[in-house]
C-alpha positions in Angstrom: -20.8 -147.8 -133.0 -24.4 -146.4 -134.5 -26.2 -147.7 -136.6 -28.0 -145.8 -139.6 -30.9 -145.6 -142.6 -29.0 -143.8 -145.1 -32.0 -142.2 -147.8 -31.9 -141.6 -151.2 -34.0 -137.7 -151.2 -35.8 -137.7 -154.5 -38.4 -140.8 -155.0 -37.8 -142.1 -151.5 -38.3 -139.3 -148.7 -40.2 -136.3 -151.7 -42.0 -136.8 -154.5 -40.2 -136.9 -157.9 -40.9 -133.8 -160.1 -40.9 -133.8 -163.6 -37.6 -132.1 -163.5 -35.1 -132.0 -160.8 -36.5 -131.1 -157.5 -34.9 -127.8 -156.6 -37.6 -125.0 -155.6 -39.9 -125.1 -152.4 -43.2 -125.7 -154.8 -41.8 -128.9 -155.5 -41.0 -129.7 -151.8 -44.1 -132.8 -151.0 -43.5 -135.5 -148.7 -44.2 -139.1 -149.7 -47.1 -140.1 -147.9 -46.6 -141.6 -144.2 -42.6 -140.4 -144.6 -42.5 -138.4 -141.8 -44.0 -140.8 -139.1 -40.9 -143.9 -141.2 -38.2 -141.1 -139.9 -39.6 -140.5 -136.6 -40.0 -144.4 -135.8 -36.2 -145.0 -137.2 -35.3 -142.0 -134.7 -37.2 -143.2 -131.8 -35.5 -146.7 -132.6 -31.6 -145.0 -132.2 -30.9 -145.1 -135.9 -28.8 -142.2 -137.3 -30.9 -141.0 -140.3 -28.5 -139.6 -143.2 -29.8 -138.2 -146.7 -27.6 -139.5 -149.2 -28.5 -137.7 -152.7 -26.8 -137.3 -156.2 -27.8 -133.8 -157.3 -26.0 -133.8 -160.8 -28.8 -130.3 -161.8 -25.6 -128.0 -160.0 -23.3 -129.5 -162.8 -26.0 -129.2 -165.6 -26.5 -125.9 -164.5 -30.3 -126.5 -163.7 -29.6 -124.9 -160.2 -27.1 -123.9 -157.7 -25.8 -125.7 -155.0 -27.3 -123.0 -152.7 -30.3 -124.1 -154.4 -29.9 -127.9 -153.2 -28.8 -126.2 -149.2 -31.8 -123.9 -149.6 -34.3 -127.0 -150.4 -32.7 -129.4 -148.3 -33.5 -126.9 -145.0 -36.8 -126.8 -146.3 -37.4 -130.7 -146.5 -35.6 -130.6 -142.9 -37.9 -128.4 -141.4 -41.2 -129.8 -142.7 -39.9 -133.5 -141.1 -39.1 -131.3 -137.7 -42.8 -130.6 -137.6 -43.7 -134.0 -137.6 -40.9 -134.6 -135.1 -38.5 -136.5 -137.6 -35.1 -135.5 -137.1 -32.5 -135.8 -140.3 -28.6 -136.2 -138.9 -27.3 -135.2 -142.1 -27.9 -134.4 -145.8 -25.2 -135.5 -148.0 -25.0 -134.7 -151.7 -22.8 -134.8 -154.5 -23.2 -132.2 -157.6 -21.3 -134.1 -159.8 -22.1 -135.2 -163.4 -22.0 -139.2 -163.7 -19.1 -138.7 -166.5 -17.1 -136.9 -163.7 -16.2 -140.2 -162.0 -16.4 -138.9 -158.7 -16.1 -140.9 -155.5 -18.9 -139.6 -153.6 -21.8 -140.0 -156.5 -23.4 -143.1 -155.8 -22.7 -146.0 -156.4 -19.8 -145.0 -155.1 -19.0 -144.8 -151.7 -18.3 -141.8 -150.8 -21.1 -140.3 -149.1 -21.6 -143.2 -146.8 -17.9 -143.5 -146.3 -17.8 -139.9 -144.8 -20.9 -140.5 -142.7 -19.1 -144.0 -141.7 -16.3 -141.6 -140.0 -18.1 -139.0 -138.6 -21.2 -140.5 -137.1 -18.9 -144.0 -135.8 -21.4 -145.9 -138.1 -21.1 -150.0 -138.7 -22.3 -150.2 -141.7 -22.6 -153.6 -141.5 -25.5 -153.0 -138.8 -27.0 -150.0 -141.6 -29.2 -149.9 -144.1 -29.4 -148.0 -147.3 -32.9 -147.5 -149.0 -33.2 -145.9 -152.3 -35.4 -145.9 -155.7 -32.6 -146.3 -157.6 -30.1 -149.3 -158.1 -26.9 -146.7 -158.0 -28.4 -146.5 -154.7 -28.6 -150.2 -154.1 -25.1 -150.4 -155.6 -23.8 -147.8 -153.3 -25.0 -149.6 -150.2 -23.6 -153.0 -151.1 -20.3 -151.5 -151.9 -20.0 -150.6 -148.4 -21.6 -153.9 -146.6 -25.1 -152.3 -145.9 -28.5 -154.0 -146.5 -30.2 -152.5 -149.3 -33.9 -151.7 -149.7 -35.7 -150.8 -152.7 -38.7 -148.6 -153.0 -41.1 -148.6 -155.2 -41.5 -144.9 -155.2 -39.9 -143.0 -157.6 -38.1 -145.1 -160.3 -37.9 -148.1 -157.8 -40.7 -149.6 -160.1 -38.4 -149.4 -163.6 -35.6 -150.0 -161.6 -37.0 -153.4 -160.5 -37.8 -154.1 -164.1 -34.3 -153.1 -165.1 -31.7 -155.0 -164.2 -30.5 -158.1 -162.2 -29.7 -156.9 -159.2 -30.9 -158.6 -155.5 -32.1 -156.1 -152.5 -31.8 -157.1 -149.1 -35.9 -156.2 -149.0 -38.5 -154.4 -151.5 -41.6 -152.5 -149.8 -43.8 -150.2 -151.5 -42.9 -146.8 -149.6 -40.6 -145.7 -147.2 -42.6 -147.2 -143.9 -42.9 -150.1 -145.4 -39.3 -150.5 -145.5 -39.1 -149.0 -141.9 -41.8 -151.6 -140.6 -39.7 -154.1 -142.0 -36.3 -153.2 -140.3 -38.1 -152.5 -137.4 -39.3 -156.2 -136.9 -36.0 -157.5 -138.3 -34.3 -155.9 -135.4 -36.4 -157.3 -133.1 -36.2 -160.7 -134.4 -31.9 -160.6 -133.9 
């Protein structure tokens, strides 16, 4: 079985725009991002986007629009050599009760399947705690950023992550040695 890094997009891997990253102006990397990918890459973790993308159902943007900007975040890490398995998203509204919007499981259930993931061995790292949530409802370590919301988040509510960093390669450094210490 693999194991994976499942990422939040917005606040995590980009920066957060004002409003709803959708267009390729809005398209800038979180500092040190790409070489956090490549190292989890080079270290045989699957690397799976995992974003809520409720503009569609708002009607901020298409879907095409969230496929068209996810490419472009794709190809920027491929210059960097940072590979991106997969980009999962949900365009659902929170009232919609849908099973793949975090924090429910869907997302990282379908990746489960078809990558032959333990997600017991995985780790989900988000700025969000219906990120967090989503991880621990499925058994995965969770990791809070302090990118994007992570920093009200943290202020928030009561919840415990597996591990808090201030950026993404922080969170990477940390796994990194973890793994090594098992």
């Amino acid at each position: 079985m693999n194991r994976a890094v499942f990422l939040d997009r917005d606040g995590v891997i980009i920066q957060e725009p004002p409003h709803y990253a959708h267009t390729s102006d809005q398209m800038r990397l979180i500092p040190r991002t790409e070489e956090a990918i490549r190292l989890l890459n080079e270290n045989d973790f699957k690397v799976i986007i995992v974003t809520n993308q409720a503009g569609v159902a708002k009607g901020y943007y298409t879907e095409k629009d969230v496929i068209s900007f996810n490419q472009l975040m794709k190809e920027e890490l491929e210059l960097y050599n940072a590979k991106i398995d997969a980009m999962l998203y949900c365009c659902h509204n929170p009232e919609d009760n849908c099973y793949c919007r975090k924090p429910k499981p869907g997302m990282l259930k379908k990746a489960e399947k078809e990558f032959d993931i333990d997600l017991q061995k995985s780790f989900l790292i988000g700025d969000k705690n219906s990120d967090i949530l989503a991880g621990r409802n499925v058994g995965c370590k969770t990791c809070l950023v302090l990118t994007g919301h992570g920093t009200e988040e943290l202020k928030k509510y009561d919840i415990k992550y597996d591990f808090i960093a201030k950026n993404l390669y922080g969170i990477v450094e940390y796994i990194l040695y973890k793994e090594v210490q098992i």
